[in-house]
C-alpha positions in Angstrom: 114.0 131.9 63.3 112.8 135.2 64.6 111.1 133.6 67.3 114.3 132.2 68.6 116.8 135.2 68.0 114.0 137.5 70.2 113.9 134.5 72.9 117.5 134.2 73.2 117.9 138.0 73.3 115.6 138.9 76.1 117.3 136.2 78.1 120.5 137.6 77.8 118.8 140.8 79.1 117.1 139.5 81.5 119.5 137.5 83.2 120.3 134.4 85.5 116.6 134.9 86.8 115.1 133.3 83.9 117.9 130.8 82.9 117.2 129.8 86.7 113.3 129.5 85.9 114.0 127.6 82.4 116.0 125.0 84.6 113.5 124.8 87.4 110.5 124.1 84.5 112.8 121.7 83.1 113.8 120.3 86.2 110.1 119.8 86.8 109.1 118.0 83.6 111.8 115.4 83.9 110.8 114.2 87.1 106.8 114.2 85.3 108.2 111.8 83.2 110.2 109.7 85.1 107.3 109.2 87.5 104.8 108.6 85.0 107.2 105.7 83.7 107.4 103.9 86.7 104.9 101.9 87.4 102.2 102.0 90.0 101.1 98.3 90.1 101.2 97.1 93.9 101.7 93.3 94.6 100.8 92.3 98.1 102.5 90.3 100.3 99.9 87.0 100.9 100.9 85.6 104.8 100.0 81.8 104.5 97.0 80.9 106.9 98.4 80.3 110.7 97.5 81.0 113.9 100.3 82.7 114.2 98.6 85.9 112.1 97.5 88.5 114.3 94.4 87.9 116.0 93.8 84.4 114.6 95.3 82.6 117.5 93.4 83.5 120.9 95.3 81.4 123.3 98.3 83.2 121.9 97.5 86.9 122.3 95.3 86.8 125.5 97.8 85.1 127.7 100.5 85.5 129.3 103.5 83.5 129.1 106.5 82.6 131.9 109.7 81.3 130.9 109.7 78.2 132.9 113.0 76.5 130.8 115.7 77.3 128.0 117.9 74.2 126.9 120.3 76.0 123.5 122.8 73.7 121.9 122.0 71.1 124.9 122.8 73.3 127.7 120.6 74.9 129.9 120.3 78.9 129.5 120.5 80.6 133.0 118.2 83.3 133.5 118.3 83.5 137.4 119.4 87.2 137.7 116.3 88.6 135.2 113.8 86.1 136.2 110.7 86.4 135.6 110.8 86.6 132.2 107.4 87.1 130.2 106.6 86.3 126.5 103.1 87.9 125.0 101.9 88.1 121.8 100.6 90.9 120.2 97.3 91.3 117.9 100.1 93.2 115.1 102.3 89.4 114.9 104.7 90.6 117.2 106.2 88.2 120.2 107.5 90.8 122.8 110.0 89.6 125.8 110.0 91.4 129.0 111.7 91.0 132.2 110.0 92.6 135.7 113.2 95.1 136.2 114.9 95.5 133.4 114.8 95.2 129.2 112.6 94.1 127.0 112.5 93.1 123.1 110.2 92.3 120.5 110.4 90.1 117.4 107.9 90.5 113.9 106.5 86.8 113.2 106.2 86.2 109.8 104.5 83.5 109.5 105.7 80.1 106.6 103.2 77.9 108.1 100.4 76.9 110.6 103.0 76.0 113.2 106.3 77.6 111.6 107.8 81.0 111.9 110.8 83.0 111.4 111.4 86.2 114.1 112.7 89.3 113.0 114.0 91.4 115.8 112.0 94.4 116.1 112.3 97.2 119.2 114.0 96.7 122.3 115.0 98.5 125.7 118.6 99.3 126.7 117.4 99.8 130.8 120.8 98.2 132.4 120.3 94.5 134.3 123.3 94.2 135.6 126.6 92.5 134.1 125.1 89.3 134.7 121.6 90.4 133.8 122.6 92.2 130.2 124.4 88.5 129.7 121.6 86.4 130.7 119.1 88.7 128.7 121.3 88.5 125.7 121.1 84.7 125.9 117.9 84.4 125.9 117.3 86.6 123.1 119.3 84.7 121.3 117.9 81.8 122.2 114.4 83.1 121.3 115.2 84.4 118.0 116.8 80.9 117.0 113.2 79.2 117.5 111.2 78.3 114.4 107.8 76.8 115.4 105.4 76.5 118.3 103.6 74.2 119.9 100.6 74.4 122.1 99.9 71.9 125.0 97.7 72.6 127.6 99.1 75.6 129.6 102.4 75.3 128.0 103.7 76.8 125.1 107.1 75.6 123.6 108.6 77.2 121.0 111.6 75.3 119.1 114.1 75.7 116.6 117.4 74.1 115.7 119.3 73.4 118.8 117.2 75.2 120.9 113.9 74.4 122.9 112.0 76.8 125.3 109.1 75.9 127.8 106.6 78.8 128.8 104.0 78.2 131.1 100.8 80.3 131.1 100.8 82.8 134.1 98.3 86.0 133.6 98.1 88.1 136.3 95.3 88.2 138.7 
């Protein structure tokens, strides 16, 4: 009892300073405790095996591709104003659009299969095309996010998805 009559009288006499210090420790030791209640077990996230995973798909990430054809919802996508338009892949599972002039774009691949994907747009460049450019640009990002899987054949590369289908041809430069 004496112990807490001499404690709460040098606090009144010694002011806000230490009431501000009391709340500070206390402060402190709360967040101790909530952080040593949460827990510190980490899951990871298992990709399933694919050539789509970075660097296990060679013909993917040391070519080049050119947009060669876009067909969406049966139509043909016009990309006149923009072309070429270039698709690479990166060693990090990233697809990456780029046109000579103007924007470009990239896309995360996460990976459900050996041969399907879903795109999750990632970075991008606002450097203006042109009405008719930004339009045609914005199509065929569209277009490219809709696609699902892949296919390899030869020099081609053709990447589908529900109502769309796109034809890239191999074309590195010399």
């Amino acid at each position: 009892m004496f112990v807490l009559q001499f404690v709460s009288k040098f606090l009144a006499q010694s002011g806000l300073r230490w009431q501000r210090f009391i709340l500070a420790i206390s402060l402190m030791a709360g967040v101790m405790l909530t952080g040593a209640c949460v827990s510190t077990t980490y899951t990871p996230i298992v990709m399933p095996e694919s050539p789509l995973i970075p660097g296990a798909n060679t013909a993917l990430v040391e070519n080049r591709f050119r947009v060669v054809e876009i067909i969406r919802h049966g139509d043909p996508v016009a990309f006149d104003a923009i072309d070429p338009v270039f698709i690479t892949f990166s060693v990090r599972g990233e697809l990456v659009k780029r046109t000579t002039d103007c924007n470009s774009g990239s896309y995360y691949i996460i990976a459900k299969n050996e041969r399907q994907y879903h795109l999750i747009p990632g970075a991008g460049t606002a450097i203006g095309c042109g009405e008719l450019g930004n339009s045609q640009y914005a199509q065929i990002s569209e277009a490219i996010a809709a696609t699902t899987e892949y296919e390899l054949k030869g020099s081609q590369l053709i990447l589908r998805g529900e109502d769309v289908h796109i034809v890239l041809e191999i074309d590195n430069p010399q």
